[in-house]
TIFI-951931 format. One line per field, with one value per residue: x, y, z of N, C-alpha, C in turn; residue number from 1. Coordinates in Angstrom, 1 decimal. Example, Ala and Ser with C-alpha at 12.3 -4.5 7.8 and 13.67 -1.06 7.14 Angstrom:
2
n_x = [13.2,12.8]
n_y = [-5.7,-2.2]
n_z = [7.8,7.1]
ca_x = [12.3,13.7]
ca_y = [-4.5,-1.1]
ca_z = [7.8,7.1]
c_x = [13.2,12.9]
c_y = [-3.3,0.0]
c_z = [7.8,7.9]
k = [1,2]
END
This chain:
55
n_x = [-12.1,-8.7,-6.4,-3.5,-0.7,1.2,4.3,4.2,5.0,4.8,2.4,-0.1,0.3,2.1,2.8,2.0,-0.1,-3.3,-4.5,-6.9,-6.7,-8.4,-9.3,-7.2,-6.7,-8.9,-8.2,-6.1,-7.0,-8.8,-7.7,-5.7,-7.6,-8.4,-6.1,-5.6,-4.7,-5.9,-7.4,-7.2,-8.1,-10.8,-13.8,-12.6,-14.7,-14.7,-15.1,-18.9,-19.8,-19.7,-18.5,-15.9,-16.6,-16.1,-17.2]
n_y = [5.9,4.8,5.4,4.0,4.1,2.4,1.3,0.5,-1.0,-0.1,0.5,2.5,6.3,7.2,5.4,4.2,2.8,2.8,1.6,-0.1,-0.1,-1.0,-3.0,-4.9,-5.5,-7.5,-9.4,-10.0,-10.8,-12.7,-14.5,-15.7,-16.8,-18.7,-20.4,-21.1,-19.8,-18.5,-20.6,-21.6,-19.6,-19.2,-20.6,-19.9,-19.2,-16.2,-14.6,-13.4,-13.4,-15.5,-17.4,-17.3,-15.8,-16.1,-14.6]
n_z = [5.4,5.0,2.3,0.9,-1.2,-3.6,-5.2,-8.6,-11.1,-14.5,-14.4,-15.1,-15.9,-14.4,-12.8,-10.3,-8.1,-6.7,-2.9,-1.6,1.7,3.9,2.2,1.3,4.4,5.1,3.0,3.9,6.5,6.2,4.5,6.8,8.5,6.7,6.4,9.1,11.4,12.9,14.4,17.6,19.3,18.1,18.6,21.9,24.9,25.9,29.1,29.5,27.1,24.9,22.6,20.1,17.3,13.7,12.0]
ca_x = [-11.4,-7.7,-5.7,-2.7,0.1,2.6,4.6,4.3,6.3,4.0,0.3,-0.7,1.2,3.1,3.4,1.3,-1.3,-3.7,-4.5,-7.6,-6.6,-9.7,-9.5,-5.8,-6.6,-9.8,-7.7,-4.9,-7.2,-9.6,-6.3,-5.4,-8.6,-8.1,-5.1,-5.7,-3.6,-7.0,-8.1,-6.8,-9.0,-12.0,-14.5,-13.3,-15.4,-14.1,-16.6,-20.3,-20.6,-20.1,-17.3,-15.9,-17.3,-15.1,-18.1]
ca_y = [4.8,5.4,4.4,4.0,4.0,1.8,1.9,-0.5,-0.9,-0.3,1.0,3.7,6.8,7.7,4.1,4.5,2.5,3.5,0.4,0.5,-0.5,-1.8,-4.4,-5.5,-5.6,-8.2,-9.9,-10.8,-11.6,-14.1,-15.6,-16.2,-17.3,-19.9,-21.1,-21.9,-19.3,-17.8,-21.8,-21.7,-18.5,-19.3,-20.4,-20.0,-18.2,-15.2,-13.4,-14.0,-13.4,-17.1,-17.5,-16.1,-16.0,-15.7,-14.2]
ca_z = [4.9,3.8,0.9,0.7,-3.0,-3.7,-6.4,-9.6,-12.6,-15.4,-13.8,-15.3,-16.4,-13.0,-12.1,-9.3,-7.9,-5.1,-2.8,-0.5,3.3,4.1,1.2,2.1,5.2,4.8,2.7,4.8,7.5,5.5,4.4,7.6,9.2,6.0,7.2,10.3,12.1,14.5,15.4,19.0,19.6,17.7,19.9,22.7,25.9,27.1,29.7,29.4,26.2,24.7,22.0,19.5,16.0,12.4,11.1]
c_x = [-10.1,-7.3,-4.3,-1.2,0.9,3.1,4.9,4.5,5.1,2.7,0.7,0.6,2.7,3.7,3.0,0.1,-2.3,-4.7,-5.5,-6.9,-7.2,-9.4,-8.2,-5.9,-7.7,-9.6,-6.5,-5.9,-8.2,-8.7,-5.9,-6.0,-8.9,-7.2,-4.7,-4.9,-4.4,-7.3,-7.9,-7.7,-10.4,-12.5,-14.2,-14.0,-14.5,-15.1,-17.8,-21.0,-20.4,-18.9,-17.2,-15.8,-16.1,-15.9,-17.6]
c_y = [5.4,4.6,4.9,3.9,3.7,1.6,0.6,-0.7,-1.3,0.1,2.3,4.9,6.9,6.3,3.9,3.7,2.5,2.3,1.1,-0.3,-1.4,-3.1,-5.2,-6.3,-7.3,-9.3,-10.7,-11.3,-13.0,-15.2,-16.4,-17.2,-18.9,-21.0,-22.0,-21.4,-18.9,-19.4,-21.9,-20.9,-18.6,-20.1,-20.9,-19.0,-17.3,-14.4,-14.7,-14.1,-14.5,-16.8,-16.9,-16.7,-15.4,-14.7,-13.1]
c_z = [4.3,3.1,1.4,-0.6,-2.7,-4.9,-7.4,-10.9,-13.5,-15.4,-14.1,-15.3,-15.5,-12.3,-10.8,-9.3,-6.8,-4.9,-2.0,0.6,3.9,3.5,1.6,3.2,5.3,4.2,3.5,6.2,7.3,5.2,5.8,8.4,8.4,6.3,8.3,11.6,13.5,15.1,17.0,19.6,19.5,18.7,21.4,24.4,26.2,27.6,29.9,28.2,24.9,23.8,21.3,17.9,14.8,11.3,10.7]
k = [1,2,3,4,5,6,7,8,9,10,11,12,13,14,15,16,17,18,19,20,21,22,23,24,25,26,27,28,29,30,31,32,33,34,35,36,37,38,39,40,41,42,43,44,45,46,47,48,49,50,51,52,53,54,55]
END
């Protein structure tokens, strides 16, 4: 898993805050899948193996 630091006026002494990747990332795509940006995709078939899941 990496992290990544970006820099924020006031966190901690250095002003440094270390972001996970992972969580960002999970985040911006929950958001999205909220929104309504994946709907055209979601289910549907590609292949044999039936549609496609948000799970």
């Amino acid at each position: 898993m990496e992290e990544f630091e970006y820099r924020a006026p006031g966190v901690g002494r250095a002003g440094w805050r270390v972001v996970d990747a992972d969580r960002v990332k999970d985040y911006l795509l929950r958001d999205a899948l909220d929104q309504g940006f994946y709907d055209d995709l979601l289910g549907q078939v590609f292949g044999r193996r039936g549609p496609v899941d948000a799970a």
